[in-house]
CHARMM internal coordinates of N, CA and C (Angstrom, degrees):
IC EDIT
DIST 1 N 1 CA 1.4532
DIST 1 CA 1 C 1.5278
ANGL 1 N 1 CA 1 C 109.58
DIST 1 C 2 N 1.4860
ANGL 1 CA 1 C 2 N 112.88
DIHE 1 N 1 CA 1 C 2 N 155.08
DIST 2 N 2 CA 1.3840
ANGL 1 C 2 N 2 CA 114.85
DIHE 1 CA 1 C 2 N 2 CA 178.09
DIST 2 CA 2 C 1.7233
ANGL 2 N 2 CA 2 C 110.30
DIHE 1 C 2 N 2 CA 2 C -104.88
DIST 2 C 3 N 1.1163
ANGL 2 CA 2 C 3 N 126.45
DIHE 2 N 2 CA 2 C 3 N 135.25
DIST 3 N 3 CA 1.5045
ANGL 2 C 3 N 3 CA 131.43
DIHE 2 CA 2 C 3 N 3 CA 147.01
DIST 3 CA 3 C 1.1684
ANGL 3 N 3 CA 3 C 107.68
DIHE 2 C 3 N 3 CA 3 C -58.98
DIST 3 C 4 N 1.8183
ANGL 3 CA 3 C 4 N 105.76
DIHE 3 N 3 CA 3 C 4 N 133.65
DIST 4 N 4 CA 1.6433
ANGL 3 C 4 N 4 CA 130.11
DIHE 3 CA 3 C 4 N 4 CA 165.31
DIST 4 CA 4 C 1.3279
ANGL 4 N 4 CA 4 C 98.74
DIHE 3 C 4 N 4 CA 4 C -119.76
DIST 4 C 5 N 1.2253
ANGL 4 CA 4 C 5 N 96.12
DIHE 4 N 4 CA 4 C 5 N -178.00
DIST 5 N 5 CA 1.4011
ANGL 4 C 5 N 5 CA 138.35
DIHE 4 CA 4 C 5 N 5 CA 163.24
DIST 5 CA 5 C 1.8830
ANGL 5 N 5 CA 5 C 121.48
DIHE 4 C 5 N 5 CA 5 C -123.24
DIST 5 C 6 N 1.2091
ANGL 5 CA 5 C 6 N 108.05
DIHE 5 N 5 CA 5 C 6 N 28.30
DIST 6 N 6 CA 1.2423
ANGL 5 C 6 N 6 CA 119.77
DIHE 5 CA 5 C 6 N 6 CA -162.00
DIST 6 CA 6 C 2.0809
ANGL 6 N 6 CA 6 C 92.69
DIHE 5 C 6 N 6 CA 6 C -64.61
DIST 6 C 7 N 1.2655
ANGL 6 CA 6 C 7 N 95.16
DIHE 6 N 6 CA 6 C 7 N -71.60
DIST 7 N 7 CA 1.6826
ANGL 6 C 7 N 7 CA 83.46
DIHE 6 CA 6 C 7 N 7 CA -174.69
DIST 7 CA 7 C 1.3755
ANGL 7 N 7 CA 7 C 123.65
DIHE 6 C 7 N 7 CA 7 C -55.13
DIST 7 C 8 N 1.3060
ANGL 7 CA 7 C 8 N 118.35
DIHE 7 N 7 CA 7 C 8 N -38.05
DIST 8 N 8 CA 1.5672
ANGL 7 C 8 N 8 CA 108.60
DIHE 7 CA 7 C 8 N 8 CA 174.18
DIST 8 CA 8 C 1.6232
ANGL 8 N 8 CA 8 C 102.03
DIHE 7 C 8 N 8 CA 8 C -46.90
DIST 8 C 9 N 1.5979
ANGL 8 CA 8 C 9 N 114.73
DIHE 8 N 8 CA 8 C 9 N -69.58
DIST 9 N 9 CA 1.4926
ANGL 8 C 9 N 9 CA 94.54
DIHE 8 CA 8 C 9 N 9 CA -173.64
DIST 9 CA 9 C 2.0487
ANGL 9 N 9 CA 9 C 135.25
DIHE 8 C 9 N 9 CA 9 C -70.75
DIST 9 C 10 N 1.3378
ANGL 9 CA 9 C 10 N 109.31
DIHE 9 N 9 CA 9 C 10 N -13.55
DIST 10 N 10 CA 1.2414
ANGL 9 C 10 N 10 CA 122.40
DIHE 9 CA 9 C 10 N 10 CA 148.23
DIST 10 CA 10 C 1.7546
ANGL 10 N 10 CA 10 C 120.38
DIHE 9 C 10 N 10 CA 10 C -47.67
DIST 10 C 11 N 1.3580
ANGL 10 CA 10 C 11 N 103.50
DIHE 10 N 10 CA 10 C 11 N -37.73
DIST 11 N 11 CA 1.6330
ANGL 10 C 11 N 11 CA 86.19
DIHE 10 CA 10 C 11 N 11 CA -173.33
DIST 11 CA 11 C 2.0996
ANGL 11 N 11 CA 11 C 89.41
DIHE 10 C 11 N 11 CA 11 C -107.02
DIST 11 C 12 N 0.7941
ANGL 11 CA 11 C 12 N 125.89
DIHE 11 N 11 CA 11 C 12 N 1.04
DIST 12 N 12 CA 1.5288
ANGL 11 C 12 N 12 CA 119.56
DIHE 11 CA 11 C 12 N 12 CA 167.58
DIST 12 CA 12 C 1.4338
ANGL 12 N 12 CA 12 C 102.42
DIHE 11 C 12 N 12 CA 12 C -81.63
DIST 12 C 13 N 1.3539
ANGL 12 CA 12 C 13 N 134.23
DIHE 12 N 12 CA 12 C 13 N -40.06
DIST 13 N 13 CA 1.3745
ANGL 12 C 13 N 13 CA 123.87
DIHE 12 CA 12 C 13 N 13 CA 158.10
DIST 13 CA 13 C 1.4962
ANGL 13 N 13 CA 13 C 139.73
DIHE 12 C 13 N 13 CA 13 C -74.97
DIST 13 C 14 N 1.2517
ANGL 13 CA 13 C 14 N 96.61
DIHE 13 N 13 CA 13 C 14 N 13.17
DIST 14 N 14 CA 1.4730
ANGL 13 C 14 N 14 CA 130.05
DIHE 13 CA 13 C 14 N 14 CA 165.75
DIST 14 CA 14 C 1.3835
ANGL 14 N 14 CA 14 C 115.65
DIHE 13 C 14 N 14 CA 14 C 46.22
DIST 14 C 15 N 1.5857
ANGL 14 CA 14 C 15 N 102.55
DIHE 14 N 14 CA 14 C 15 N 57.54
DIST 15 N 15 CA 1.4956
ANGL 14 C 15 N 15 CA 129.12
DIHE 14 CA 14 C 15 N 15 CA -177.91
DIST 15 CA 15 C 1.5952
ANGL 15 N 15 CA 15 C 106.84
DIHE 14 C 15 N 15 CA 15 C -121.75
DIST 15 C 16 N 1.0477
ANGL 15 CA 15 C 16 N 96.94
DIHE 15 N 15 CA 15 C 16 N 139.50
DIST 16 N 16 CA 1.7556
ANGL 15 C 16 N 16 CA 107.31
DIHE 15 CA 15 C 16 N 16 CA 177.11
DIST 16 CA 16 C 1.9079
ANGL 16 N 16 CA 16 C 93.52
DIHE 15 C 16 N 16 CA 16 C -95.83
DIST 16 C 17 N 1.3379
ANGL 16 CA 16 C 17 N 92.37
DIHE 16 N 16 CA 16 C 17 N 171.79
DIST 17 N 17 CA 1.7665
ANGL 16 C 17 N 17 CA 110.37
DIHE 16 CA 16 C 17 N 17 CA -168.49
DIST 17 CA 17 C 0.9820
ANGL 17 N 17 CA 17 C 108.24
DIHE 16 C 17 N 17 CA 17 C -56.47
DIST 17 C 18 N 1.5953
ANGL 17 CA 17 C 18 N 122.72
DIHE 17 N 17 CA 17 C 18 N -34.91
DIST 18 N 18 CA 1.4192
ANGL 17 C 18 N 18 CA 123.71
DIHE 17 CA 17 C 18 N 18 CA -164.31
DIST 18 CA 18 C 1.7010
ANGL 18 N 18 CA 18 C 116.82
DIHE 17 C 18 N 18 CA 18 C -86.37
DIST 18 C 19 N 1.5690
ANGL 18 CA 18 C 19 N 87.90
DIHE 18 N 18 CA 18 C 19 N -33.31
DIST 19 N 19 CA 1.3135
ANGL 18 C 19 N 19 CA 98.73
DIHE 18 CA 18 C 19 N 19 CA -172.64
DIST 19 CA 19 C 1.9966
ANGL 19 N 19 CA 19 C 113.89
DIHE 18 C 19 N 19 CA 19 C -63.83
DIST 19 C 20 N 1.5121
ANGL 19 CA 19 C 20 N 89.34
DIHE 19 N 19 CA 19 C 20 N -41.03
DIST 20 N 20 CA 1.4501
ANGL 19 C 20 N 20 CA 100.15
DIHE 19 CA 19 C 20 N 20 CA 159.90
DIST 20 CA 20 C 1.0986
ANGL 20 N 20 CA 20 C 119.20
DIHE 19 C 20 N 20 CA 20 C -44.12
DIST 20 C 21 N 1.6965
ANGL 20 CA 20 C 21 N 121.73
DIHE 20 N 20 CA 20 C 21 N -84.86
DIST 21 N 21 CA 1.5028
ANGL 20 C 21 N 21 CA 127.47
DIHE 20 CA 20 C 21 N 21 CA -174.90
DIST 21 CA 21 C 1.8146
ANGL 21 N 21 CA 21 C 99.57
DIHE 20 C 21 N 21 CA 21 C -26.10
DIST 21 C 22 N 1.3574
ANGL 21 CA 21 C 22 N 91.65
DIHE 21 N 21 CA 21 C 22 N -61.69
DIST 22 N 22 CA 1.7816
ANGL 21 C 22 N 22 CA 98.55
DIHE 21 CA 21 C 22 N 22 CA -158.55
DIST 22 CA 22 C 2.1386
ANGL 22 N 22 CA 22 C 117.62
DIHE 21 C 22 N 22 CA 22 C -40.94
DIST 22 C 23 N 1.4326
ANGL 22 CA 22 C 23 N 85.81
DIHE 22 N 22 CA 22 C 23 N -25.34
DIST 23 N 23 CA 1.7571
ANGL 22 C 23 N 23 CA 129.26
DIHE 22 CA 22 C 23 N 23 CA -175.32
DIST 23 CA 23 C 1.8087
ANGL 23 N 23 CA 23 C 104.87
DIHE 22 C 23 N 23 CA 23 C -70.31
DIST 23 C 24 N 1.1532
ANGL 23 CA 23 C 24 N 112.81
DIHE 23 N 23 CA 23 C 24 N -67.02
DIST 24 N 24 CA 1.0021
ANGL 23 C 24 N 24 CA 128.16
DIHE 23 CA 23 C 24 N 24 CA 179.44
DIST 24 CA 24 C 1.7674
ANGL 24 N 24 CA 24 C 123.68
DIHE 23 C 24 N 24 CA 24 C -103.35
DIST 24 C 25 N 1.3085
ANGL 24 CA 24 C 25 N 92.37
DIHE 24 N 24 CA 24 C 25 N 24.81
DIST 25 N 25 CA 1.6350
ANGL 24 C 25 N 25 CA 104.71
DIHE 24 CA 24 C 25 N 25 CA 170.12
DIST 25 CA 25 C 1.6141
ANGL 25 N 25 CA 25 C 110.46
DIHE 24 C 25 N 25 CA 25 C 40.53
DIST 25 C 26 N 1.2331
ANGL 25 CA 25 C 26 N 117.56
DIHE 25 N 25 CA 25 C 26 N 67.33
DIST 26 N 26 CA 1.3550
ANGL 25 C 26 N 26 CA 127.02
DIHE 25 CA 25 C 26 N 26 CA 168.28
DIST 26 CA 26 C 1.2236
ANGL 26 N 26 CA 26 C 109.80
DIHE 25 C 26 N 26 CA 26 C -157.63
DIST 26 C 27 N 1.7366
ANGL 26 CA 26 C 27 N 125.17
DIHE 26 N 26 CA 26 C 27 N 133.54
DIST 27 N 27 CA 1.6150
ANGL 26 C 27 N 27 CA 136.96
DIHE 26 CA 26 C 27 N 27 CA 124.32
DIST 27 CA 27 C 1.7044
ANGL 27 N 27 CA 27 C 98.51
DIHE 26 C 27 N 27 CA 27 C 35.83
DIST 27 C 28 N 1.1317
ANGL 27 CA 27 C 28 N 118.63
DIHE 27 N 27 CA 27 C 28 N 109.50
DIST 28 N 28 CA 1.4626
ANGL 27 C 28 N 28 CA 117.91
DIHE 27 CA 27 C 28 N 28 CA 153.68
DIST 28 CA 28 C 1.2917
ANGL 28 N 28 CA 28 C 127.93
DIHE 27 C 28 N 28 CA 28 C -60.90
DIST 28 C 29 N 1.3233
ANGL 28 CA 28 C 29 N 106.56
DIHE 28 N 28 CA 28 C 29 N -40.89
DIST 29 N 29 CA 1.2020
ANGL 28 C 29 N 29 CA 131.04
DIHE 28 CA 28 C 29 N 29 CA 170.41
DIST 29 CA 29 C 1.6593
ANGL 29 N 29 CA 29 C 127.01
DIHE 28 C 29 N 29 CA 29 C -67.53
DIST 29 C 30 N 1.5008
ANGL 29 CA 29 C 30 N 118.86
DIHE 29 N 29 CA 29 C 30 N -16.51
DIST 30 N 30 CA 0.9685
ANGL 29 C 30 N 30 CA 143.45
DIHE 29 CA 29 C 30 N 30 CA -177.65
DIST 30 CA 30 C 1.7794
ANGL 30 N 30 CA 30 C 100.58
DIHE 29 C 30 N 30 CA 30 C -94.68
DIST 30 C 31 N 1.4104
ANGL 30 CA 30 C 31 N 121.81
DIHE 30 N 30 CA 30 C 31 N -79.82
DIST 31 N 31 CA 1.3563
ANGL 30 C 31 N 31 CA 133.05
DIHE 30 CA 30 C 31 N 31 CA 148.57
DIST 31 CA 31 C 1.8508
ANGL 31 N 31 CA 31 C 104.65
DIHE 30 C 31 N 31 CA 31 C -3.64
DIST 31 C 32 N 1.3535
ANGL 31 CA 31 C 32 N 106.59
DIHE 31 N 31 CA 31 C 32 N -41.40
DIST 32 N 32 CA 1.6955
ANGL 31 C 32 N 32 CA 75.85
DIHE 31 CA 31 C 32 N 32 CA -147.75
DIST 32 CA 32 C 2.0360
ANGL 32 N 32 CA 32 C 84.98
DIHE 31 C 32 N 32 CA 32 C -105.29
DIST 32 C 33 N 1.4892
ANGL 32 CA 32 C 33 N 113.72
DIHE 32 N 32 CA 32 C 33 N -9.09
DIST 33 N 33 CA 1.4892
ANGL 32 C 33 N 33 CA 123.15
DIHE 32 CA 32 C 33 N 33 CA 151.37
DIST 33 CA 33 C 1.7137
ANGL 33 N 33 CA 33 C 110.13
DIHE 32 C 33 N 33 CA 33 C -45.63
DIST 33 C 34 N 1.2329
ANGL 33 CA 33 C 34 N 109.34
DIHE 33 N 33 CA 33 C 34 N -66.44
DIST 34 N 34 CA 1.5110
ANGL 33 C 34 N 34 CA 120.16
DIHE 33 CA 33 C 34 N 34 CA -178.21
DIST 34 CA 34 C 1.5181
ANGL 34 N 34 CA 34 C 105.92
DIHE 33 C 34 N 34 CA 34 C -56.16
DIST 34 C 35 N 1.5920
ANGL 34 CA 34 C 35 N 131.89
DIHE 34 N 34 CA 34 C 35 N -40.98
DIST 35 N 35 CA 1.3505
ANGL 34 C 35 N 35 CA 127.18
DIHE 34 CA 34 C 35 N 35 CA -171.83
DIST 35 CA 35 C 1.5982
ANGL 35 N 35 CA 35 C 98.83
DIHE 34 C 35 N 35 CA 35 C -53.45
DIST 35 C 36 N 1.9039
ANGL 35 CA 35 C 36 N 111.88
DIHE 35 N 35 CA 35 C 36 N -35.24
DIST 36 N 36 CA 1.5064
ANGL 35 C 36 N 36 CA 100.05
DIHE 35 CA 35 C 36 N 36 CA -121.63
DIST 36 CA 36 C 1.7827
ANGL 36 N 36 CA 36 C 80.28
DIHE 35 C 36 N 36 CA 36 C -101.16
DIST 36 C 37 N 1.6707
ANGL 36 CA 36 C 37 N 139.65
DIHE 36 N 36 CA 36 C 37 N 6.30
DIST 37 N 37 CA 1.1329
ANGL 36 C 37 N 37 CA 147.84
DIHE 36 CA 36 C 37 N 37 CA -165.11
DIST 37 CA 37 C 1.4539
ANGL 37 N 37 CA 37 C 115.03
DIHE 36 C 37 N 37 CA 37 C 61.52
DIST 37 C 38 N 1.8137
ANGL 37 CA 37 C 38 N 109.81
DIHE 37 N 37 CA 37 C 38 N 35.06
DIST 38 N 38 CA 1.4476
ANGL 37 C 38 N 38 CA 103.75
DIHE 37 CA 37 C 38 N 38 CA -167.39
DIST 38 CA 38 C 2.0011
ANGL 38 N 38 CA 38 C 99.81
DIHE 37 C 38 N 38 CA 38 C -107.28
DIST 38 C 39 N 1.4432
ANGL 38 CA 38 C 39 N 87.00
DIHE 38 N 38 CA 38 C 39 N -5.17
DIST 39 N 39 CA 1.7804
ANGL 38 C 39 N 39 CA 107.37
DIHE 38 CA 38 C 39 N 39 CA -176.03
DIST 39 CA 39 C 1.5376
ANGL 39 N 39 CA 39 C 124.75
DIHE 38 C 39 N 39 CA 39 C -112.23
DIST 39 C 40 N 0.5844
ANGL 39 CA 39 C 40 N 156.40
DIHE 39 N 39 CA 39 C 40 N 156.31
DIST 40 N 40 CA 1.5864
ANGL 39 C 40 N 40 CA 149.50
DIHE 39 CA 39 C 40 N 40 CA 151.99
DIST 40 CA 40 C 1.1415
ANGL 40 N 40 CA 40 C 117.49
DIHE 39 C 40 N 40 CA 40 C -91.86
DIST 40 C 41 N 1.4099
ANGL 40 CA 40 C 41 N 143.77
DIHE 40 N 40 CA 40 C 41 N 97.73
DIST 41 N 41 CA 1.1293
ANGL 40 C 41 N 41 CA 125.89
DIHE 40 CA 40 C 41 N 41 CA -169.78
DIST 41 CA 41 C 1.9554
ANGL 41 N 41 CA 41 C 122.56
DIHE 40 C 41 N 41 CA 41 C -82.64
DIST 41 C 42 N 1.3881
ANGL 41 CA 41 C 42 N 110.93
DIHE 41 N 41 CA 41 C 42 N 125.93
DIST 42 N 42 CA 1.2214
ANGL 41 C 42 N 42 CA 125.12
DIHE 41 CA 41 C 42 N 42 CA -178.20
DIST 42 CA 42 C 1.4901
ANGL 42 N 42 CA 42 C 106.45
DIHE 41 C 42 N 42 CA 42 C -35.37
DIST 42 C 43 N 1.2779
ANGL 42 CA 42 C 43 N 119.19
DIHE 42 N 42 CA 42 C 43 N 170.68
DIST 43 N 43 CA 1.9114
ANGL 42 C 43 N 43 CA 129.37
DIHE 42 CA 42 C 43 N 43 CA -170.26
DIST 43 CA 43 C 1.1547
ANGL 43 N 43 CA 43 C 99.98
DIHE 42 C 43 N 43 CA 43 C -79.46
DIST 43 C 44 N 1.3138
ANGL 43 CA 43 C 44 N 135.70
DIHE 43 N 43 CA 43 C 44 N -52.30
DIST 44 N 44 CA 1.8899
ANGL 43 C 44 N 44 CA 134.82
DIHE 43 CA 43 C 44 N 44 CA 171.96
DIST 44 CA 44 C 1.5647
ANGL 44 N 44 CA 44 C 107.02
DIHE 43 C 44 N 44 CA 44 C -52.93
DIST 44 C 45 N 0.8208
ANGL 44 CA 44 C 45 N 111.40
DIHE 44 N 44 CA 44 C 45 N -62.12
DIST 45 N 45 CA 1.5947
ANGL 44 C 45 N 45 CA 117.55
DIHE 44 CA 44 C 45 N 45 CA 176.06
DIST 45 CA 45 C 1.7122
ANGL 45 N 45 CA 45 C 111.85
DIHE 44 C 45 N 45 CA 45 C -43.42
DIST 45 C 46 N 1.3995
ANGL 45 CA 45 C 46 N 116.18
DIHE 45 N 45 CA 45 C 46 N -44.35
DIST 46 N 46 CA 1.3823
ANGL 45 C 46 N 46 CA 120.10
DIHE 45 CA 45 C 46 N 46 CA -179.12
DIST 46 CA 46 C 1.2571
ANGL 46 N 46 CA 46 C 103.55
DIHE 45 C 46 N 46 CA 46 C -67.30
DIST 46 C 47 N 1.4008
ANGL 46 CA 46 C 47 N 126.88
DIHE 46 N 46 CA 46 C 47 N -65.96
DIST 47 N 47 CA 1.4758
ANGL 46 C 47 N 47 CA 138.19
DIHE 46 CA 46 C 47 N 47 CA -175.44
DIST 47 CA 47 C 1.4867
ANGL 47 N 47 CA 47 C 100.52
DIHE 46 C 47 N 47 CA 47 C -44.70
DIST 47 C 48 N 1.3155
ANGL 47 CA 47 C 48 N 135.31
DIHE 47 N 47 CA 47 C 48 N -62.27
DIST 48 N 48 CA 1.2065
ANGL 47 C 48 N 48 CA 136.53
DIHE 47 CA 47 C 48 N 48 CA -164.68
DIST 48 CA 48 C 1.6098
ANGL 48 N 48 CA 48 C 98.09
DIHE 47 C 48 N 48 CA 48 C -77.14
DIST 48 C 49 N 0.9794
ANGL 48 CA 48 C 49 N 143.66
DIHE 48 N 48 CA 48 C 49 N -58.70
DIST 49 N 49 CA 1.6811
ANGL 48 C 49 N 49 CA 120.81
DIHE 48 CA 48 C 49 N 49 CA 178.72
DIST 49 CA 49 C 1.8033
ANGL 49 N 49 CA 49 C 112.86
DIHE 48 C 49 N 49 CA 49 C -35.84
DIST 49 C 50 N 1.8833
ANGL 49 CA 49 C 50 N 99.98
DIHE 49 N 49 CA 49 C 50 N -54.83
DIST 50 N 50 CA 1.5664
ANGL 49 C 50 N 50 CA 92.39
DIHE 49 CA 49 C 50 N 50 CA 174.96
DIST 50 CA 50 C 1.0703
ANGL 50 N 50 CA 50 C 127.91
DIHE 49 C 50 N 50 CA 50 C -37.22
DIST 50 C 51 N 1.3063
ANGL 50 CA 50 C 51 N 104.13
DIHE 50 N 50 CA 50 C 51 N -43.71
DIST 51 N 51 CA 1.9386
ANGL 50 C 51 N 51 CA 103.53
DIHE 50 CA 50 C 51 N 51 CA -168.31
DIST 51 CA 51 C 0.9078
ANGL 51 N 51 CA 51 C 115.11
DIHE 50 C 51 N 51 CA 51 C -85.18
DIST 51 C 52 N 1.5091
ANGL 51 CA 51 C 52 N 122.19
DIHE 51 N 51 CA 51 C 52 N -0.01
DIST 52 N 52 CA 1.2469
ANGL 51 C 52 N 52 CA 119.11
DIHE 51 CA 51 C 52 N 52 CA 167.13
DIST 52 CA 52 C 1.4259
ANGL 52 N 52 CA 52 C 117.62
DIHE 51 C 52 N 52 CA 52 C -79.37
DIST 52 C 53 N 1.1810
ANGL 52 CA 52 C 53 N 106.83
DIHE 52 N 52 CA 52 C 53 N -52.52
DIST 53 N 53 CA 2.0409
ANGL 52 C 53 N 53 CA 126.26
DIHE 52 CA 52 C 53 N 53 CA 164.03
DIST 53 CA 53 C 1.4448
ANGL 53 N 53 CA 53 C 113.03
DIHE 52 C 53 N 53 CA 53 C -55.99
DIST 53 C 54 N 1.4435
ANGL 53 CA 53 C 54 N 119.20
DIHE 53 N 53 CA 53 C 54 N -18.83
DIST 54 N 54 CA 1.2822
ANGL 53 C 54 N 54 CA 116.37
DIHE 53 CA 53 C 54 N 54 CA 177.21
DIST 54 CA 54 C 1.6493
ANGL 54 N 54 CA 54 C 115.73
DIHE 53 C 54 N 54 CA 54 C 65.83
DIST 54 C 55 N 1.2883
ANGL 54 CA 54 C 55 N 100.23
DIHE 54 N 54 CA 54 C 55 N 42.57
DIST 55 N 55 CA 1.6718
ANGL 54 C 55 N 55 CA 112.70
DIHE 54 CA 54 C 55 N 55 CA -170.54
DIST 55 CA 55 C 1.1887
ANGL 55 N 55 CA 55 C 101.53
DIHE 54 C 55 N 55 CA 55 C -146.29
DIST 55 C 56 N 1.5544
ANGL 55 CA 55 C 56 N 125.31
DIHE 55 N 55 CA 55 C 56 N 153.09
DIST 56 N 56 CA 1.3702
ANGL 55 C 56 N 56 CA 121.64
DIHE 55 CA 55 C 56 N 56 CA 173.71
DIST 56 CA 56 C 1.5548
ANGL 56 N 56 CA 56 C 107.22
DIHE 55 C 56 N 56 CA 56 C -74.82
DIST 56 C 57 N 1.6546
ANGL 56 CA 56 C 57 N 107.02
DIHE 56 N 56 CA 56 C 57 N 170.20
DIST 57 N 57 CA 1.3250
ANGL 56 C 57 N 57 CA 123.50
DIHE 56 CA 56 C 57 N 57 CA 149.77
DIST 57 CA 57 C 1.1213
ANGL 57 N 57 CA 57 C 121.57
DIHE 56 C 57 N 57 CA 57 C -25.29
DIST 57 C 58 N 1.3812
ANGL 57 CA 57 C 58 N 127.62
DIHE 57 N 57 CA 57 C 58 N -80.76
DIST 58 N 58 CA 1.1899
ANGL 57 C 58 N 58 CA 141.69
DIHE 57 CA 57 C 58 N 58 CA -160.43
DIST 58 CA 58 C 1.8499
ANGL 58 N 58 CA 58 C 112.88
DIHE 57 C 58 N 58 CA 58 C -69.44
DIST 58 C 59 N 1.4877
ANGL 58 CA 58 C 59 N 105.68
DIHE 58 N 58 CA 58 C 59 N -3.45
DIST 59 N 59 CA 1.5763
ANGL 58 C 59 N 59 CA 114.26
DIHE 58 CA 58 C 59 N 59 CA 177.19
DIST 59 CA 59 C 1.2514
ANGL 59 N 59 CA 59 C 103.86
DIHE 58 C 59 N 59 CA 59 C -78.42
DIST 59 C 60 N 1.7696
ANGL 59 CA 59 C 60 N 115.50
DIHE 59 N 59 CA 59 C 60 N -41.83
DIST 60 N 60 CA 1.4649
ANGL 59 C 60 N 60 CA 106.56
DIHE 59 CA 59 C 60 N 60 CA -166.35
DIST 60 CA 60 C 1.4392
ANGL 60 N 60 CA 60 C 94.34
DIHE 59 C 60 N 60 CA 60 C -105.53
DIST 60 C 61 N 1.0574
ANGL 60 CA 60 C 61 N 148.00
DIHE 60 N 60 CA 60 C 61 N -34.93
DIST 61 N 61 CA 1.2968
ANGL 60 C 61 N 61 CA 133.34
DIHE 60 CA 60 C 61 N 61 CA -166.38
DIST 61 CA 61 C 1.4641
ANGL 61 N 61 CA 61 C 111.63
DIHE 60 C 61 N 61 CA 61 C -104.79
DIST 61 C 62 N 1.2299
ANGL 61 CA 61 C 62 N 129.38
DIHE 61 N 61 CA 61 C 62 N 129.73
DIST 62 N 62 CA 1.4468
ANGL 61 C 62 N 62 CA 140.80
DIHE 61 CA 61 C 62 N 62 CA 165.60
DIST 62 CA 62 C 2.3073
ANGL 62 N 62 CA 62 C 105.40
DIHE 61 C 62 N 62 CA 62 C -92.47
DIST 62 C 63 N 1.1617
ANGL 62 CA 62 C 63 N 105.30
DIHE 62 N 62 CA 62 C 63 N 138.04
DIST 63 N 63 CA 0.9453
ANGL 62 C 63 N 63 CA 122.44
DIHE 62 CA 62 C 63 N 63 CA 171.02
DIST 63 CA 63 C 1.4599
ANGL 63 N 63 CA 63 C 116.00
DIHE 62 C 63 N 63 CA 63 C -87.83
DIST 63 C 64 N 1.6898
ANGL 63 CA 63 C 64 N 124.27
DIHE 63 N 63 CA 63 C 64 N 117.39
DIST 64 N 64 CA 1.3584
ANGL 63 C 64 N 64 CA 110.63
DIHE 63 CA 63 C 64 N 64 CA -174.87
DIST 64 CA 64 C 1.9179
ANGL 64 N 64 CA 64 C 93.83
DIHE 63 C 64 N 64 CA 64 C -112.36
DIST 64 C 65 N 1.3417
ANGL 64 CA 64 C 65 N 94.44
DIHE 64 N 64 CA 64 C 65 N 163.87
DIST 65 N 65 CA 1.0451
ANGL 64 C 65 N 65 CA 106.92
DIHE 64 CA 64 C 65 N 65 CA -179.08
DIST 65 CA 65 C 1.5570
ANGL 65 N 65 CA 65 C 120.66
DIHE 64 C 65 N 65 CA 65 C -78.71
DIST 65 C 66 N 1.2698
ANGL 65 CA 65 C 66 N 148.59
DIHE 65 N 65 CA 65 C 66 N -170.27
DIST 66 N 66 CA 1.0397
ANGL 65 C 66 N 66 CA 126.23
DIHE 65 CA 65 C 66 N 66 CA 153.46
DIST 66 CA 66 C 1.4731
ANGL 66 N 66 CA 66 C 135.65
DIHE 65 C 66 N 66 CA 66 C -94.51
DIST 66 C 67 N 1.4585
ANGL 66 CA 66 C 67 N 130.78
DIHE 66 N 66 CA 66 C 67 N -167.82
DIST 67 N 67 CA 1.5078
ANGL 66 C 67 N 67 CA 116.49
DIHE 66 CA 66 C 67 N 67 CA -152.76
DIST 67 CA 67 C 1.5152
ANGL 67 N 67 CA 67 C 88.37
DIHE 66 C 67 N 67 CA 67 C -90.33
DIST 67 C 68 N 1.4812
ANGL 67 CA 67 C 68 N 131.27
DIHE 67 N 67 CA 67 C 68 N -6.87
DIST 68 N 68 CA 1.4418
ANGL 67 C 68 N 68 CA 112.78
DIHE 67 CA 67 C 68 N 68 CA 179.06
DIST 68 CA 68 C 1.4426
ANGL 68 N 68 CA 68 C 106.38
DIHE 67 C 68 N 68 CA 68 C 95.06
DIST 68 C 69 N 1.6471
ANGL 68 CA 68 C 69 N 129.79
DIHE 68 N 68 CA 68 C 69 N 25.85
DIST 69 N 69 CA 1.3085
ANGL 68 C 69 N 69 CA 122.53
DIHE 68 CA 68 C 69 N 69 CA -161.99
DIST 69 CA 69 C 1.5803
ANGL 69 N 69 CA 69 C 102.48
DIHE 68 C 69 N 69 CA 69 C -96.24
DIST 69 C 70 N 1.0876
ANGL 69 CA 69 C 70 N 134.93
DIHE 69 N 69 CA 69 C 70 N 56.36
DIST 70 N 70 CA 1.4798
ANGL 69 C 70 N 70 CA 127.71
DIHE 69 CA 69 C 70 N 70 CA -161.91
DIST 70 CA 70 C 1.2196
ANGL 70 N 70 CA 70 C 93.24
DIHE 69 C 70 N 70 CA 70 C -107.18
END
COOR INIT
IC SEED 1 N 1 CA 1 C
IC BUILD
């Protein structure tokens, strides 16, 4: 899974979860999976939240590596 920052910048743009999803054409319910780091959100899904927040990718989402289980 990846760490965001999805709600810090969701509620600085002073949007509730739904209003987002509804924004960026996705699952509310999905949206608020991705807030909570229980989801990964797909590459369309990333791009389209940004542009909604008016922030890049890489502002809200951090890429983690993996746990090293090889």
């Amino acid at each position: 899974m990846s760490s965001n920052k999805l709600r810090e910048f969701r509620e600085k743009a002073g949007l509730s979860q739904v209003e987002l999803a509804r924004r960026a054409n996705i699952a509310s319910t999905n949206l608020s999976s991705i807030e909570r780091g229980h989801l990964d959100a797909w590459p369309k899904a990333r791009k389209d939240i940004a542009n909604v927040l008016g922030v890049s990718e890489s502002d809200i989402f951090t890429q983690e590596t993996s746990n090293g289980n090889n």
